[in-house]
N, C-alpha and C positions, 0 to 999 in steps of 0.2 A: 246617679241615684243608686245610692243598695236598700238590699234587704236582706230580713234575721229568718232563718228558716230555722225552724225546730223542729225536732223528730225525739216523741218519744213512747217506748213501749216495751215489750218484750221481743229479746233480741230472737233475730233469725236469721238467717243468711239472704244476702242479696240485696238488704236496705240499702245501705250507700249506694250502692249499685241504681237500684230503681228510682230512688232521689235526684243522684246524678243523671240518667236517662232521662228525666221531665225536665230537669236542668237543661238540658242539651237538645233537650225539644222544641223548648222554647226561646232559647239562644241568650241562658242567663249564663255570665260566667261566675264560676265559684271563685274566691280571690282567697277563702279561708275556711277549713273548716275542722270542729274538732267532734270527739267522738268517746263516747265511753261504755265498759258493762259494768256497769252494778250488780252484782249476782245474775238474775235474768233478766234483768231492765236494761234497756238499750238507751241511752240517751246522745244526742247529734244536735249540735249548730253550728248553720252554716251560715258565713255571710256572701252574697253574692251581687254582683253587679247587674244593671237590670238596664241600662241607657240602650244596648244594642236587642231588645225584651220583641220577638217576632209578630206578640202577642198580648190583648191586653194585660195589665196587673192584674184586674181580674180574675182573668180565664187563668193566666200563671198559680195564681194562688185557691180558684178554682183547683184545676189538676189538680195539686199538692194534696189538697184535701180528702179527692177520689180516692189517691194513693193510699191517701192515709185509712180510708173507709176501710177499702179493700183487704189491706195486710193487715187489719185492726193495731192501728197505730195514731197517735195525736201528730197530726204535722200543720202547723202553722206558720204563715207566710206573714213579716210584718217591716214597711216601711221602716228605714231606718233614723229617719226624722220623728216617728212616732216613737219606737221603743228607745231613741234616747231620751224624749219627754216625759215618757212613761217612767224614768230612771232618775230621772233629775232629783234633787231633794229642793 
């Protein structure tokens, strides 16, 4: 199973960084992920594998969210059987 992690906000130093760190907390492996700045908008999706997940989906997408409280940044975690449904026409 994967999941789409989205990060978005105004850029700063360290994002990837502490994304990947919850990533690797939780024992999600990244398999793709891209990244861009906008003027000072930071925007990131990642897609990662979640089968070897230490933790619940949850708590995983929990975390993410603290993260995101913290560094006032938008970070969402979403099944990847959901946002291709969500996609569909």
């Amino acid at each position: 199973m994967k999941t789409v992690v989205s990060v978005i906000g105004m850029d700063a130093v360290g994002i990837i960084s502490e994304v990947s760190a919850v990533c690797a907390e939780c024992n999600a492996n990244i398999v793709d992920i891209t990244q861009s700045v906008l003027q000072d908008m930071f925007v990131m999706v990642m897609l990662t594998e979640i089968e070897e997940l230490n933790c619940s989906f949850s708590e995983f997408s929990d975390k993410m969210k603290a993260l995101g409280k913290d560094r006032g940044l938008d970070i969402r975690v979403m099944h990847e059987d959901i946002f291709n449904s969500m996609h569909r026409i």
